[in-house]
Phi, psi and omega in degrees: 000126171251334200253148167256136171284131193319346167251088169173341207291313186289149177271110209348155185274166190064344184239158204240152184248071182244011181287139179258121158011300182268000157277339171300319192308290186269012171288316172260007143307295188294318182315314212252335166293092170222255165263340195301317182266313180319327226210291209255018157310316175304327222265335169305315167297304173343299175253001161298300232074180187313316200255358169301275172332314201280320174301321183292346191252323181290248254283326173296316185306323228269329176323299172321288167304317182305299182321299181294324169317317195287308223241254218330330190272319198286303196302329169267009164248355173218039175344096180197141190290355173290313178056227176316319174287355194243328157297331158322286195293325200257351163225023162254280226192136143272338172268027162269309170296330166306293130070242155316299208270321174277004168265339178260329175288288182310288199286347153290331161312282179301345197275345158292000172289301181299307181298324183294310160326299169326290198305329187268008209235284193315313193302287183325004162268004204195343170223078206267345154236041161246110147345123161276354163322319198307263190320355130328296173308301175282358176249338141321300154316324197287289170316294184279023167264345186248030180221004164240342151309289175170158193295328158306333175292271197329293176331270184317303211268308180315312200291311181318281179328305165321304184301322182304325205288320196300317158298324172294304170319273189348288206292341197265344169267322182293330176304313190315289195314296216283332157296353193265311197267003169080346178286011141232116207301279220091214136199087173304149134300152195261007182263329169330336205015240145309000216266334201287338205268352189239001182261133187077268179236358187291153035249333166266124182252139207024026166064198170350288183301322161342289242249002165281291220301331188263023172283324162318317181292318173311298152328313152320303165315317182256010149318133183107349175290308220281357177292343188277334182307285178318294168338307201312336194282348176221013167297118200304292159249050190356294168323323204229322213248302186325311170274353176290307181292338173277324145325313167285310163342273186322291214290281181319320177291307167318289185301322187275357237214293145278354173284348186246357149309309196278285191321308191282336147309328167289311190272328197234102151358129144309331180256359157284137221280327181286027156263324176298358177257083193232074195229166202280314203266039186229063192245007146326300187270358172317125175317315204294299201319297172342297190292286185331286176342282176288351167306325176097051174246094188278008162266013181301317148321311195266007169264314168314291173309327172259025164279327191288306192337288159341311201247326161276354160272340171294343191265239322213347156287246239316313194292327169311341184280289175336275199307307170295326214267337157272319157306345161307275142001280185300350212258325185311307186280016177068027168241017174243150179287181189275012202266326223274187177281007177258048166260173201307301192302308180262020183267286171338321195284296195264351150311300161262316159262006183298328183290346183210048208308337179280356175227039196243191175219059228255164182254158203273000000 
């Protein structure tokens, strides 16, 4: 396909098209690295095993990629902030697309809820008698200043984040890695090898039902690829940088994912019991903390907690970007009422020019 069909091709009136190659890149990067892998990756091994886990992740990944091949295609031929509710609706169904689109808005609303709840639970690991309102309160101002500013602010603060996450993963395979081959001891046994992916019931512990049941949490984990979809509406050159960012993407998500699944299945027992603590305010006991933790990294905790910190406010910026930017969409296509604040107008106003009114374009 070379051509965009002519009612779609322009991009919503109020949005600017400044997102760069490398904010798609690490936006759905930054979507699917989160807590899902920092934290509750222990509790899929616990209850899989190693090789559970590992199937579970693979078979979500292989998931993963149709779905993102599928949405890149659509997205670099029809660039719009609708993304899937606007596709939905124009070659399925419109009352598919209505749907789609408030089912995706609700659920990024509450996930912003969630993060915040999160974020105030992490802070109390380093401020433990500060109300936790405040802080709710203040990163929440922080998500919409830096998602009402303009769509490069959201771009720059995803990329950063992303990066912190990214980095994080790297350091945690390689340590991982250097510790597997004994060249970095800790203190492991050095005779251990291999033995933990064979001990007990491993490497599938309760078989088939197992390696379903935590395929959910694996899912759960690759929430946020579908951001790139959303994006696609302010991407500078959407045809070229969209398939490039789904390409790298997978492969990199993919690759991270499983390789730190596999490490941590190798260095830590499936029946050690701190894998089952898989909540942000236990991030003391996180399979990454663990792992740091025997390496002889004795800050590994308090690097972790402001990595998770770091990855639920990166979930609840994207969802604030998410959520308005499909209430907008619906509200532009007449499936949101006009009252709300996502109609064309009063979408333009108080979304897009109130932070800056001279250099928007709004309708009157």
């Amino acid at each position: 396909m070379t051509t965009q069909p002519p009612s779609v091709g322009a991009h919503a009136p109020g949005l600017r098209r400044t997102l760069r190659a490398r904010h798609l890149t690490m936006i759905a990067i930054g979507g699917s690295i989160g807590t899902g892998l920092f934290v509750a990756s222990g509790a899929t091994i616990a209850q899989a095993g190693p090789g559970g886990a590992l199937a579970a992740y693979v078979l979500i990944g292989a998931m993963v990629y149709f779905l993102m091949t599928s949405l890149g295609e659509l997205a670099a031929y029809m660039p719009v902030s609708g993304s899937f509710a606007t596709y939905g609706a124009r070659y399925v169904d419109e009352g598919f697309g209505f749907a789609l689109g408030w089912n995706y808005w609700y659920n990024w609303a509450v996930t912003i809820a969630v993060e915040l709840a999160a974020a105030q639970l992490v802070m109390q690991y380093w401020f433990p008698d500060t109300p936790g309102i405040l802080w709710s309160a203040l990163f929440l101002g922080l998500m919409f200043a830096l998602n009402a500013i303009s769509v490069r602010g959201f771009g720059e603060a995803e990329y950063w984040c992303a990066l912190v996450k990214v980095i994080t993963v790297i350091a945690f395979i390689i340590t991982g890695t250097l510790m597997i081959f004994g060249i970095l001891r800790g203190d492991f046994p050095q005779t251990q090898g291999l033995a933990n992916l064979t001990a007990g019931d491993a490497p599938f512990v309760g078989g088939l039902p197992a390696m379903i049941g935590v395929a959910m949490i694996a899912g759960f984990s690759f929430q946020g690829t579908e951001l790139i979809g959303v994006a696609a509406g302010e991407s500078e050159d959407p045809a070229r940088n969209i398939p490039r960012a789904v390409r790298q993407v997978f492969w990199r998500i993919v690759l991270f994912y499983v390789l730190a699944i596999l490490i941590i299945g190798i260095l830590i027992p499936y029946a050690d019991p701190s894998l089952l603590k898989n909540d942000v305010a236990t991030v003391g006991v996180s399979p990454f903390t663990l792992v740091f933790r025997h390496a002889g990294l004795a800050f590994a905790a308090g690097v972790m907690n402001a990595v998770i910190l770091t990855a639920v406010l990166s979930a609840g910026n994207s969802g604030m970007y998410a959520s308005t930017r499909m209430l907008y969409n619906l509200a532009t296509e007449g499936r949101a009422p006009r009252s709300s604040p996502g109609s064309r107008a009063m979408a333009c106003r108080w979304w897009r020019c109130w932070p800056r009114p001279r250099l928007a374009r709004c309708a009157s």
